[in-house]
PQR file of N, CA, C, O and H, with PARSE charges and radii, in Angstrom:
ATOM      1  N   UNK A   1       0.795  -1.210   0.000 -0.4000 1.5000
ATOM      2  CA  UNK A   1       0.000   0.000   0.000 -0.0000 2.0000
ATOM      3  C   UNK A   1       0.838   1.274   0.000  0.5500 1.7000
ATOM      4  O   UNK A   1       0.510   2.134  -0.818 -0.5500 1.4000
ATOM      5  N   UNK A   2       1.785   1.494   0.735 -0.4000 1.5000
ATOM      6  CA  UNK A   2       2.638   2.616   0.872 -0.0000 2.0000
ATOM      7  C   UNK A   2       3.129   2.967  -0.353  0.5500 1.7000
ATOM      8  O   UNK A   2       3.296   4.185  -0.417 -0.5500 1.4000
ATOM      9  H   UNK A   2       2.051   0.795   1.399  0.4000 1.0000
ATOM     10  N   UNK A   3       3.561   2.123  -1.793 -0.4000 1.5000
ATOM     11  CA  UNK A   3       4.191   2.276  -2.161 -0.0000 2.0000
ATOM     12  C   UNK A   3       3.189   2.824  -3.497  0.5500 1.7000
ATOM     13  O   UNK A   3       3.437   3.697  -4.329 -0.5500 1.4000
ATOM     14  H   UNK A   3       3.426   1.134  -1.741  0.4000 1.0000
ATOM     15  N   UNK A   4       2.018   1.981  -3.348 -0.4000 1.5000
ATOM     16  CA  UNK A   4       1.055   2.976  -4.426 -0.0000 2.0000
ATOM     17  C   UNK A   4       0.820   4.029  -3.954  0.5500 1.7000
ATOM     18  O   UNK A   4       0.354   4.700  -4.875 -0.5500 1.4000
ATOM     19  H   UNK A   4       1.817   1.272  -2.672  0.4000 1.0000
ATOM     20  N   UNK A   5       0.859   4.719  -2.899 -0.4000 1.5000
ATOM     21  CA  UNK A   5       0.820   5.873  -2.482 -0.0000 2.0000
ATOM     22  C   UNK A   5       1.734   7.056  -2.774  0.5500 1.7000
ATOM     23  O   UNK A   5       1.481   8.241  -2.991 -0.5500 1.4000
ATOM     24  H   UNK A   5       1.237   4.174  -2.151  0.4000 1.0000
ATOM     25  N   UNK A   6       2.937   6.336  -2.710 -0.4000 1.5000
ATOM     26  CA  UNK A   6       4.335   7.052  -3.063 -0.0000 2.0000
ATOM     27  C   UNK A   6       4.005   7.435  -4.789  0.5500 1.7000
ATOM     28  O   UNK A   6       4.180   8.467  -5.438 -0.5500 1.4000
ATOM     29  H   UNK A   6       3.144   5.373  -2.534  0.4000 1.0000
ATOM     30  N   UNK A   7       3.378   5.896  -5.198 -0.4000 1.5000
ATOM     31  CA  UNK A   7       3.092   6.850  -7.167 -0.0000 2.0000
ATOM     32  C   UNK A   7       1.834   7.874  -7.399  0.5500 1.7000
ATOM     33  O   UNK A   7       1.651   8.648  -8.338 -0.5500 1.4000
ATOM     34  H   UNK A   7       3.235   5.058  -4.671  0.4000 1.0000
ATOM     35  N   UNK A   8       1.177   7.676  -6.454 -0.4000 1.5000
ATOM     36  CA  UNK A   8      -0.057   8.490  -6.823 -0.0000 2.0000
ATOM     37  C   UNK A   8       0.356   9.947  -6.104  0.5500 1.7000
ATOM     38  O   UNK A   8      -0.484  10.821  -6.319 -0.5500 1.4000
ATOM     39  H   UNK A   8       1.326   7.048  -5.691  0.4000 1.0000
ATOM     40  N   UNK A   9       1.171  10.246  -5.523 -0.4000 1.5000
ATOM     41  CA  UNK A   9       1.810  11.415  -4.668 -0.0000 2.0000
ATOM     42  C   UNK A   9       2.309  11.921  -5.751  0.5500 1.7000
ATOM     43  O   UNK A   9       1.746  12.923  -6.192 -0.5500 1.4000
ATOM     44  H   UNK A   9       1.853   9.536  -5.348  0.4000 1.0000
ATOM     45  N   UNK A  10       3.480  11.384  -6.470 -0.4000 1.5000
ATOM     46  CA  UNK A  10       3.809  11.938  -7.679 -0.0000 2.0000
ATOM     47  C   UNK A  10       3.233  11.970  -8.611  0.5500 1.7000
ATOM     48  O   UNK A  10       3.215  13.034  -9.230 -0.5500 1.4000
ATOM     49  H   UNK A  10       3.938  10.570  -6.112  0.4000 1.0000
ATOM     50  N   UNK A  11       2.735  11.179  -8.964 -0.4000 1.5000
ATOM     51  CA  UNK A  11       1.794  11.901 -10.423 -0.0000 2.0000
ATOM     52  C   UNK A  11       0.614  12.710  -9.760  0.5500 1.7000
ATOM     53  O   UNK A  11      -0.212  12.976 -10.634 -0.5500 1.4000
ATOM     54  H   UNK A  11       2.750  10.314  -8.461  0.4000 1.0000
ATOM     55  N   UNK A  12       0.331  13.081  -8.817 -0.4000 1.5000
ATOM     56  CA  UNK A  12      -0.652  14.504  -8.528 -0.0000 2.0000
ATOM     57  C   UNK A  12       0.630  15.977  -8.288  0.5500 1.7000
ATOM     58  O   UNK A  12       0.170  17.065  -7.940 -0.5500 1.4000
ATOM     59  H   UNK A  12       1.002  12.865  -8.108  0.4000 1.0000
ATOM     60  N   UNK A  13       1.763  15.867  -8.456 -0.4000 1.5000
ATOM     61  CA  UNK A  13       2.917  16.892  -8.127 -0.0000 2.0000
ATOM     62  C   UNK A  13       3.198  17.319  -9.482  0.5500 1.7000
ATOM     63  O   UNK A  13       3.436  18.492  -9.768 -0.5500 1.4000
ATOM     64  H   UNK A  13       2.137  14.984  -8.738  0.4000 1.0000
ATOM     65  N   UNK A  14       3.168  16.289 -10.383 -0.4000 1.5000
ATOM     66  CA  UNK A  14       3.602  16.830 -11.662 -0.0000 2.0000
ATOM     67  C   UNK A  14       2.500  17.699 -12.513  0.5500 1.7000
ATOM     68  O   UNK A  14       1.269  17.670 -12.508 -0.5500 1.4000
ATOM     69  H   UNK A  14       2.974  15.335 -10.150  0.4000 1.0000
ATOM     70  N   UNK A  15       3.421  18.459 -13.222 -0.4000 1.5000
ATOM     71  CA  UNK A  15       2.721  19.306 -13.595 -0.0000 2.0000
ATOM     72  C   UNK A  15       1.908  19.206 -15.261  0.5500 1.7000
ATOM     73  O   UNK A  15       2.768  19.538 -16.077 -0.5500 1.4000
ATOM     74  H   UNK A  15       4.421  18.482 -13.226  0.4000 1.0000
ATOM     75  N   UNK A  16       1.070  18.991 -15.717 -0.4000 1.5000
ATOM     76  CA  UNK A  16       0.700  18.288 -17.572 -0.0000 2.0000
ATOM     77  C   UNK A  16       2.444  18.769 -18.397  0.5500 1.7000
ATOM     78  O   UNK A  16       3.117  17.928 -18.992 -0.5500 1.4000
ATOM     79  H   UNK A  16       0.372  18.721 -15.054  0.4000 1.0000
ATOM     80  N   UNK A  17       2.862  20.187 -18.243 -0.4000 1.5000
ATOM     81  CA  UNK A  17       3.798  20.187 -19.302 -0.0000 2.0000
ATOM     82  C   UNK A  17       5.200  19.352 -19.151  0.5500 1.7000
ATOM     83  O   UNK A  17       6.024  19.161 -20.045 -0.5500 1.4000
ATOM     84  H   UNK A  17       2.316  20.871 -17.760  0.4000 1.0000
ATOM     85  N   UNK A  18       5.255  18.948 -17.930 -0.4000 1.5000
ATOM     86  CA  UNK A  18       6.233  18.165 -17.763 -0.0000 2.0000
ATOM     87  C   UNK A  18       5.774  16.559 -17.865  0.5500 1.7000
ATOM     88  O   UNK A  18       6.530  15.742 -17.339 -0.5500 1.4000
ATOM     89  H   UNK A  18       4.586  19.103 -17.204  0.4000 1.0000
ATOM     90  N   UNK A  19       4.957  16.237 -18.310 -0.4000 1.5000
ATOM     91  CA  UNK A  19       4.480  14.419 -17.984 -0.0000 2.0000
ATOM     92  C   UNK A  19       4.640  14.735 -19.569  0.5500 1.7000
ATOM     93  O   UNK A  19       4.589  15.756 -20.255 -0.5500 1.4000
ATOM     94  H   UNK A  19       4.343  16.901 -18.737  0.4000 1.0000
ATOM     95  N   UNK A  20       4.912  13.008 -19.868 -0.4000 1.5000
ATOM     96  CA  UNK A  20       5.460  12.556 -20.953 -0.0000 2.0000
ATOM     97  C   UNK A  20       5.941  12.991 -22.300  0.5500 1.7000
ATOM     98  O   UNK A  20       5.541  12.811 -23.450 -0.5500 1.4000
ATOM     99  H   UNK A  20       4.954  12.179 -19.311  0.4000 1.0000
ATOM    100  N   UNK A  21       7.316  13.866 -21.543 -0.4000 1.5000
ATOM    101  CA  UNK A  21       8.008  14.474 -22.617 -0.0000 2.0000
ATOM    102  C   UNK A  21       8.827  13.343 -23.853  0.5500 1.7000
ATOM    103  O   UNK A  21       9.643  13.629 -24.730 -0.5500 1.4000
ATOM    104  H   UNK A  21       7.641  14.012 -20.609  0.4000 1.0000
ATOM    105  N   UNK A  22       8.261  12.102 -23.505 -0.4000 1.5000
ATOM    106  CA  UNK A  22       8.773  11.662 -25.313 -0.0000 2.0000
ATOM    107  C   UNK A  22       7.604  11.562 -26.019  0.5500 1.7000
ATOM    108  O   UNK A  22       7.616  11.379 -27.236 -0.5500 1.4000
ATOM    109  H   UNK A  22       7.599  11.870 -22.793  0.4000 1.0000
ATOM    110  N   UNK A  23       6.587  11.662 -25.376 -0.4000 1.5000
ATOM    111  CA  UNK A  23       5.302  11.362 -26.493 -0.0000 2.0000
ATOM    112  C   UNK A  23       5.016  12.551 -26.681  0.5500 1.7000
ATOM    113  O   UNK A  23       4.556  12.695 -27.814 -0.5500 1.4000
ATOM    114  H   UNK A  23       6.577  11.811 -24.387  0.4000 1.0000
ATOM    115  N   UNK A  24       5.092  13.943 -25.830 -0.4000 1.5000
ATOM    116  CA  UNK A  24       4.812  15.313 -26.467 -0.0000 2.0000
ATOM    117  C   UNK A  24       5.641  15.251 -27.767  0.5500 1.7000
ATOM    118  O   UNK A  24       5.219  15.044 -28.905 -0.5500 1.4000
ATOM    119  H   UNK A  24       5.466  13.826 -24.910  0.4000 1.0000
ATOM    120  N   UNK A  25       7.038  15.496 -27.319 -0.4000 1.5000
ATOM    121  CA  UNK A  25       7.929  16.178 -28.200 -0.0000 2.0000
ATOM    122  C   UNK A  25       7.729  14.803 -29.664  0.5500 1.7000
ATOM    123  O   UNK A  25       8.434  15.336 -30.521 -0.5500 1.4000
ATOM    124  H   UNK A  25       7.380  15.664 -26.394  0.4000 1.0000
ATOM    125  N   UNK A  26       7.421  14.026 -30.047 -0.4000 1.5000
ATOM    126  CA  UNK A  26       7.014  13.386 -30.966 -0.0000 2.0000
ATOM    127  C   UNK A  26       5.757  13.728 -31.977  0.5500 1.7000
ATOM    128  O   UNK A  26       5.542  13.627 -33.185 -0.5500 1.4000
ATOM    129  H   UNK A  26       6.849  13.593 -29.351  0.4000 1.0000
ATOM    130  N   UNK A  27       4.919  14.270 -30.602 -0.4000 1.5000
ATOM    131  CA  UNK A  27       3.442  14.388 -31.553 -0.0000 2.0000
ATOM    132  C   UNK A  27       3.415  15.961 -31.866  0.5500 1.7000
ATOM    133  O   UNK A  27       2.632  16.576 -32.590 -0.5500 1.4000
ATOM    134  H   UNK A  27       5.094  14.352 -29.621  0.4000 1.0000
ATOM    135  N   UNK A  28       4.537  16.451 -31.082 -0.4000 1.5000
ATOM    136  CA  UNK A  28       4.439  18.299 -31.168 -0.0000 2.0000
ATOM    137  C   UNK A  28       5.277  18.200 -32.772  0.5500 1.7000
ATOM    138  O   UNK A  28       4.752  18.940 -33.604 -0.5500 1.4000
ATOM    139  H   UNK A  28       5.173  15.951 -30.494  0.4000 1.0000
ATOM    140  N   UNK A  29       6.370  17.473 -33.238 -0.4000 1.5000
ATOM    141  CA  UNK A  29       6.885  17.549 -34.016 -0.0000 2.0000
ATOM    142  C   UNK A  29       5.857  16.809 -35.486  0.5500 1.7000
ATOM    143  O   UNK A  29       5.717  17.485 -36.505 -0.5500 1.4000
ATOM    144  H   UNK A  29       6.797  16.872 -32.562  0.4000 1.0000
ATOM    145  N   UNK A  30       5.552  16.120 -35.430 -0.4000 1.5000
ATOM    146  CA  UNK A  30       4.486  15.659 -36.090 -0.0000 2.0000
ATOM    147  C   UNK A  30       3.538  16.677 -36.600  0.5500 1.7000
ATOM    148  O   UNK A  30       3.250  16.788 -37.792 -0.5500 1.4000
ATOM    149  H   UNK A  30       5.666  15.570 -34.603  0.4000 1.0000
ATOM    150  N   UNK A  31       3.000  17.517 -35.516 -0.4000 1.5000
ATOM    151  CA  UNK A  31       1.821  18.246 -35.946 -0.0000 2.0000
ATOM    152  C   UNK A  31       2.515  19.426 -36.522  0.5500 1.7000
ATOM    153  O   UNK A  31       1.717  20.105 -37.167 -0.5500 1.4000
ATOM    154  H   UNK A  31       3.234  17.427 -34.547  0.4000 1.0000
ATOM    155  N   UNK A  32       3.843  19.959 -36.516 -0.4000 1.5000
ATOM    156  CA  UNK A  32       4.582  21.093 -37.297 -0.0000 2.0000
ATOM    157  C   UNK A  32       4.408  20.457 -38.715  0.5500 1.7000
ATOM    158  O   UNK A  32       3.596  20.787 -39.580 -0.5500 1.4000
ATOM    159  H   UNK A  32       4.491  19.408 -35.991  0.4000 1.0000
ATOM    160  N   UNK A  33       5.407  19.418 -38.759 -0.4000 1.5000
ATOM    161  CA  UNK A  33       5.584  19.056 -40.487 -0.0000 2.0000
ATOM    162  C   UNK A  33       4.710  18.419 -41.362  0.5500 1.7000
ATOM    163  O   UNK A  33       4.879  18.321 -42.577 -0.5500 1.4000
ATOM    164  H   UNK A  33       6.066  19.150 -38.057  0.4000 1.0000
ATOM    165  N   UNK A  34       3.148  17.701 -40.291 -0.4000 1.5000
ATOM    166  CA  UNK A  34       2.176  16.835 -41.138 -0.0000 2.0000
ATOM    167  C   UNK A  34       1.122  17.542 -41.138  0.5500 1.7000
ATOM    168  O   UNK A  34       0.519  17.554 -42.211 -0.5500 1.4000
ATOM    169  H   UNK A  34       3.011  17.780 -39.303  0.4000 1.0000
ATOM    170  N   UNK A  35       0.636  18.213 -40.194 -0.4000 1.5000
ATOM    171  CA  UNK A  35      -0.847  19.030 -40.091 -0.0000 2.0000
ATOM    172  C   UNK A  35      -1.311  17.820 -38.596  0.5500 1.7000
ATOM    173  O   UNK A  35      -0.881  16.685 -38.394 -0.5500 1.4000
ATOM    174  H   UNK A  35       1.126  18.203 -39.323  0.4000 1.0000
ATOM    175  N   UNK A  36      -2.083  18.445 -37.966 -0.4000 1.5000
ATOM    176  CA  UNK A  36      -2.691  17.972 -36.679 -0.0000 2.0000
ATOM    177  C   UNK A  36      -3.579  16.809 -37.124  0.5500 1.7000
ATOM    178  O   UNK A  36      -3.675  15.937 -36.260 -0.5500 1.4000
ATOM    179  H   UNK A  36      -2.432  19.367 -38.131  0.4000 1.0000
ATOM    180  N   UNK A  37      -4.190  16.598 -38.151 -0.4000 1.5000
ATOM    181  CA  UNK A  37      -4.932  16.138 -38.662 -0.0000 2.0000
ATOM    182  C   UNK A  37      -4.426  14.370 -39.366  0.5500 1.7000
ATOM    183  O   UNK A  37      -5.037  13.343 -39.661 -0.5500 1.4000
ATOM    184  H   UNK A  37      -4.112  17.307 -38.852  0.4000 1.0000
ATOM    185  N   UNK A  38      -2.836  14.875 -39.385 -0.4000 1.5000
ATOM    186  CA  UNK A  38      -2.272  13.532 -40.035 -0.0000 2.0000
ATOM    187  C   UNK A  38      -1.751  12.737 -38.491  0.5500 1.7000
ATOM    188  O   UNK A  38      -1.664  11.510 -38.534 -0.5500 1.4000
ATOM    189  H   UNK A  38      -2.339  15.710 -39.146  0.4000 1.0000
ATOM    190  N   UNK A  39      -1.545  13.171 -37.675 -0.4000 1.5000
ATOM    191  CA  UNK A  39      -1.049  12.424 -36.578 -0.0000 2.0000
ATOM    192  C   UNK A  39      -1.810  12.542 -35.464  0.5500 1.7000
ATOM    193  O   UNK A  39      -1.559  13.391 -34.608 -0.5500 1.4000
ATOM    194  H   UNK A  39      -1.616  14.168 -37.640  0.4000 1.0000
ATOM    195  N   UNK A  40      -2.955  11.577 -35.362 -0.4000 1.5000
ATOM    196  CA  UNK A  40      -3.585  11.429 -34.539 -0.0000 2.0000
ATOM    197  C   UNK A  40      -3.767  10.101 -33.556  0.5500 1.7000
ATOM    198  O   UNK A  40      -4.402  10.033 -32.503 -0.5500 1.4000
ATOM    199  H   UNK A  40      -3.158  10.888 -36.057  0.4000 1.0000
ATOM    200  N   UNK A  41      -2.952   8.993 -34.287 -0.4000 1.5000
ATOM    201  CA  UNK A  41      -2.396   8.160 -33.618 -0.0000 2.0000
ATOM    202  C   UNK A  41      -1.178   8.639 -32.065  0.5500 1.7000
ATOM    203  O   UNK A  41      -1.207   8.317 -30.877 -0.5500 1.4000
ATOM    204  H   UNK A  41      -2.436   9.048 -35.142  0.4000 1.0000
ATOM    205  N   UNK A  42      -0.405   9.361 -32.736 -0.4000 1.5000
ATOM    206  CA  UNK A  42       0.616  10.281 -32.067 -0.0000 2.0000
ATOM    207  C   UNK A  42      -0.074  11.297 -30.633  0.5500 1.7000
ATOM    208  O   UNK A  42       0.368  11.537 -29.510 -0.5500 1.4000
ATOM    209  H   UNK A  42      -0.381   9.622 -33.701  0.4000 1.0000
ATOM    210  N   UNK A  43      -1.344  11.699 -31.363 -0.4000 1.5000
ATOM    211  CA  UNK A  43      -2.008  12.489 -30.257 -0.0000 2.0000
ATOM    212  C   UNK A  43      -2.763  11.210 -28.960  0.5500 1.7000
ATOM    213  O   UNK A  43      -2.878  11.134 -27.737 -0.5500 1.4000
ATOM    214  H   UNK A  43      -1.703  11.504 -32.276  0.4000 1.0000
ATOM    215  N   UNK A  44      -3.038  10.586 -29.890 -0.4000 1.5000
ATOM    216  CA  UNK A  44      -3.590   9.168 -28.877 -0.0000 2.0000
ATOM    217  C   UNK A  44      -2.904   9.150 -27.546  0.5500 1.7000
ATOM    218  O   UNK A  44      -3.230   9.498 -26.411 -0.5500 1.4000
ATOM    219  H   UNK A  44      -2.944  10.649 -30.884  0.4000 1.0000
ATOM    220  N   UNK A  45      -1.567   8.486 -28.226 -0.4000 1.5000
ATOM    221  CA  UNK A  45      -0.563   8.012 -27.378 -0.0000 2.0000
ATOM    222  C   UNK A  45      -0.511   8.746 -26.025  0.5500 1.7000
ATOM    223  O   UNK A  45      -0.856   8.348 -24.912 -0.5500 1.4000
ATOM    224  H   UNK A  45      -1.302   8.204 -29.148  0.4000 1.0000
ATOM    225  N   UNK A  46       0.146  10.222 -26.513 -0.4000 1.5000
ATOM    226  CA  UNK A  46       0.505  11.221 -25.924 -0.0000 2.0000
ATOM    227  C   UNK A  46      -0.827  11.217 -24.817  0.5500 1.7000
ATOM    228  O   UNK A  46      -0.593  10.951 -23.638 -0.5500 1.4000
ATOM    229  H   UNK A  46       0.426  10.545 -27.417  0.4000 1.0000
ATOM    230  N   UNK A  47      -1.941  11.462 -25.174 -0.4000 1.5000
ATOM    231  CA  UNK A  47      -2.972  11.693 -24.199 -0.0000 2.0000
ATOM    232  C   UNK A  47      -3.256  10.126 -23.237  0.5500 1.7000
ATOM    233  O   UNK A  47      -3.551  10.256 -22.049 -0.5500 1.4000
ATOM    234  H   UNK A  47      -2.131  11.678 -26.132  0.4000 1.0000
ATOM    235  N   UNK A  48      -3.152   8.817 -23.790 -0.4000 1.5000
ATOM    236  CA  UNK A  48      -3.297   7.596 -22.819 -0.0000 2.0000
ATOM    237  C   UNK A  48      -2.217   8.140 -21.664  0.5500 1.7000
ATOM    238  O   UNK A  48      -2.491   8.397 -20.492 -0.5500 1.4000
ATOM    239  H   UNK A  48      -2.913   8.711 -24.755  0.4000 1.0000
ATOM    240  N   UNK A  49      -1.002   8.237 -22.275 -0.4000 1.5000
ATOM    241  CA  UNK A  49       0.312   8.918 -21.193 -0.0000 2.0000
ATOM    242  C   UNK A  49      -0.472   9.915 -20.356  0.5500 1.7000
ATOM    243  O   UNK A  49      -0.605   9.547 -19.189 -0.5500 1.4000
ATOM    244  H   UNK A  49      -0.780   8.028 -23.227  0.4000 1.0000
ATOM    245  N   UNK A  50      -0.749  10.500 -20.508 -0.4000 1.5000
ATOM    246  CA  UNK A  50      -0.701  11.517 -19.931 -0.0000 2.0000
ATOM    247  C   UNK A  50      -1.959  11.154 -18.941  0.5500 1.7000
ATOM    248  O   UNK A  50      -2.014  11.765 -17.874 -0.5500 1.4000
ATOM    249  H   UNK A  50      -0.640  10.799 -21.456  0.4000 1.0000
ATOM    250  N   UNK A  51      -3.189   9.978 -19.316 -0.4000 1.5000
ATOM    251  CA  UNK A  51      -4.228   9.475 -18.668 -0.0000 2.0000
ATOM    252  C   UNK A  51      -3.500   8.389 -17.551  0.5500 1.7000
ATOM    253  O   UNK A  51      -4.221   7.793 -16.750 -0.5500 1.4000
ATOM    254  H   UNK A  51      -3.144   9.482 -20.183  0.4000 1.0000
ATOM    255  N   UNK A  52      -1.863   8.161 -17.566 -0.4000 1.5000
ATOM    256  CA  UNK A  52      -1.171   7.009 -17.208 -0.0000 2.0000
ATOM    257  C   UNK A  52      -0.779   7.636 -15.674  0.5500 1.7000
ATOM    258  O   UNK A  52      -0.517   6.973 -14.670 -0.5500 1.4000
ATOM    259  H   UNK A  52      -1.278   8.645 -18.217  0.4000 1.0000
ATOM    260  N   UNK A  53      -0.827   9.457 -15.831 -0.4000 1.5000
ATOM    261  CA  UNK A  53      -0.021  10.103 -15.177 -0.0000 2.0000
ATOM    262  C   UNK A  53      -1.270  10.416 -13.727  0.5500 1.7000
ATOM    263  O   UNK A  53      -1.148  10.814 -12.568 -0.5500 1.4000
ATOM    264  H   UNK A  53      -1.039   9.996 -16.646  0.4000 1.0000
ATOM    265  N   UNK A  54      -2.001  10.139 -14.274 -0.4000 1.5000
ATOM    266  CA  UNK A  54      -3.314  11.212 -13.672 -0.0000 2.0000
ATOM    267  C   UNK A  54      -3.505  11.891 -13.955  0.5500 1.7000
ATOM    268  O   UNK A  54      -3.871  12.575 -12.999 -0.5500 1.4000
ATOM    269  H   UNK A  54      -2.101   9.815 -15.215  0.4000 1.0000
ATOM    270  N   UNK A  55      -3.595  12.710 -15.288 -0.4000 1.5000
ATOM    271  CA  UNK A  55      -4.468  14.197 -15.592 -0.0000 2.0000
ATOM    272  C   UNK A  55      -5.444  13.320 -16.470  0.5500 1.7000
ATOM    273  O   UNK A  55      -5.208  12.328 -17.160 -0.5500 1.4000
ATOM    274  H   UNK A  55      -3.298  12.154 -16.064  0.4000 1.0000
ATOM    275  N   UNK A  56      -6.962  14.208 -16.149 -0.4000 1.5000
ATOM    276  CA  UNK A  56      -7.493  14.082 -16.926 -0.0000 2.0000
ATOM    277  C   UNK A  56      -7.751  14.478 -18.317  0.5500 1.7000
ATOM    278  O   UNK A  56      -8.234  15.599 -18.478 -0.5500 1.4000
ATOM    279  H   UNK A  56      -7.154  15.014 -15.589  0.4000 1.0000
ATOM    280  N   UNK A  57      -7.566  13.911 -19.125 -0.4000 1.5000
ATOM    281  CA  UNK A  57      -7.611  14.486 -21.050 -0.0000 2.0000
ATOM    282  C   UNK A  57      -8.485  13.650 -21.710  0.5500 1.7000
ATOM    283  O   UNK A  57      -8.689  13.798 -22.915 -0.5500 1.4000
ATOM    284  H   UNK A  57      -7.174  13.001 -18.995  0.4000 1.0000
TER
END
């Protein structure tokens, strides 16, 4: 028990722009050179992560 506590402590500390900086910086680069519209697999990802972290999206 303590120790799910210890993860759910941190993922309520972090802040959205800092949680899953390899799936941002992938889908941020994506949506520059393809259009938002072509990488939406990419946006998926990025948002399950970020559902992994505890924010809601």
């Amino acid at each position: 028990m303590p120790e799910e506590k210890k993860v759910d402590e941190k993922k309520q500390k972090m802040k959205p722009c800092c949680a899953c900086p390899e799936t941002k910086k992938v889908r941020d680069e994506c949506i520059v050179q393809n259009g938002e519209e072509n990488c939406r697999d990419l946006i998926e990802a990025h948002k399950e992560c970020m559902r992994k972290m505890g924010f809601n999206v």
